[in-house]
Every structure is written in structure tokens, then in C-alpha cells.
C-alpha positions in Angstrom: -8.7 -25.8 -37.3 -8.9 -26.0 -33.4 -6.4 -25.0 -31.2 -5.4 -26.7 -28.1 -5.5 -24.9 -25.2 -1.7 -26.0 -24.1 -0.4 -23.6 -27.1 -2.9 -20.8 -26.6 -1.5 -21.0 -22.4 1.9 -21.2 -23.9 1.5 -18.0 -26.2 0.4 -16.3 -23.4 3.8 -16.7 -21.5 5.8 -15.8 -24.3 6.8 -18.3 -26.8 7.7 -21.9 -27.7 11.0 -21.0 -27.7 11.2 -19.6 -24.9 8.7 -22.6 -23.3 11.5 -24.8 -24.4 14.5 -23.0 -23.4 13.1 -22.7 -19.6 12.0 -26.7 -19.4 14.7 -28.3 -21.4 12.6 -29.4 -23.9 13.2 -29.7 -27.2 12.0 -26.8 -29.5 10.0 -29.4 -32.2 8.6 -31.4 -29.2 7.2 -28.2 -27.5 5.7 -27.5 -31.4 4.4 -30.7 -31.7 2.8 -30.7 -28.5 1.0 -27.5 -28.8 0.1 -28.6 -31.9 -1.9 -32.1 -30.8 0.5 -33.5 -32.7 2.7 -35.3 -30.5 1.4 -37.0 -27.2 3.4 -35.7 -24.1 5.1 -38.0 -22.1 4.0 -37.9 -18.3 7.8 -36.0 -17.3 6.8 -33.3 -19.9 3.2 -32.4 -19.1 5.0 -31.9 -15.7 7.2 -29.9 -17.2 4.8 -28.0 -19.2 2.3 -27.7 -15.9 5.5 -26.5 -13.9 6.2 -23.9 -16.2 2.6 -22.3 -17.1 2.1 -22.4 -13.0 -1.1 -24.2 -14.0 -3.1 -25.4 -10.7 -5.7 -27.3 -13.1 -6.1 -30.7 -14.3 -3.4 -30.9 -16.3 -5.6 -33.1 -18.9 -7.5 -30.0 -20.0 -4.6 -28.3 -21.5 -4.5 -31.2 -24.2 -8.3 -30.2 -25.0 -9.9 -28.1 -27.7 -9.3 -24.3 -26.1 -13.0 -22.7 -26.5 
């Protein structure tokens, strides 16, 4: 199974939990997200982009991580 690279990012800062503690997210959206389960509205990619300080496209963190 592939892994998005949004999750592996996200693991990297801690946890999901914690992801959606700090951005008001809720915890089974944060899951689903990092999971390619669940397409991210444009106001949480924002928040997901805000809080990984990623200075990327914020499109590649939805893509297979390599």
C-alpha cells in the first residue's frame, strides 16, 4: 500500500493528534486525509500547509511519498 506524503510530513511533526489539536481539525478528518481517503477542502490544505511550514506546492503532499 502507498503512502501519501501528507501523513509521512505529518508523522514527522509529531502526530495526528497532535496535527489536529494545533489546526482545529477534526481528529478522523486529519486520518482520513493522511490516509487519501478523504479529499481536503481548500481551508484545510491551508491549514495542513500552515502547520507543516511547507513552502511547496501544496498539491504534492496529496501524492504518492517515494
Amino acid at each position: 500500500m502507498s503512502e501519501l506524503l501528507v501523513k509521512r510530513e505529518l508523522l514527522k511533526h509529531g502526530s495526528l493528534s497532535k496535527c489536529a489539536r494545533e489546526t482545529g481539525m477534526h481528529p478522523s478528518s486529519v486520518s482520513q486525509i493522511s490516509n487519501g481517503r478523504l479529499r481536503p477542502y481548500p481551508s484545510q490544505v491551508a491549514k495542513l500547509v500552515s502547520y507543516l511550514e511547507w513552502t511547496g506546492d501544496p498539491s504534492e503532499l496529496f501524492k504518492e511519498a517515494r
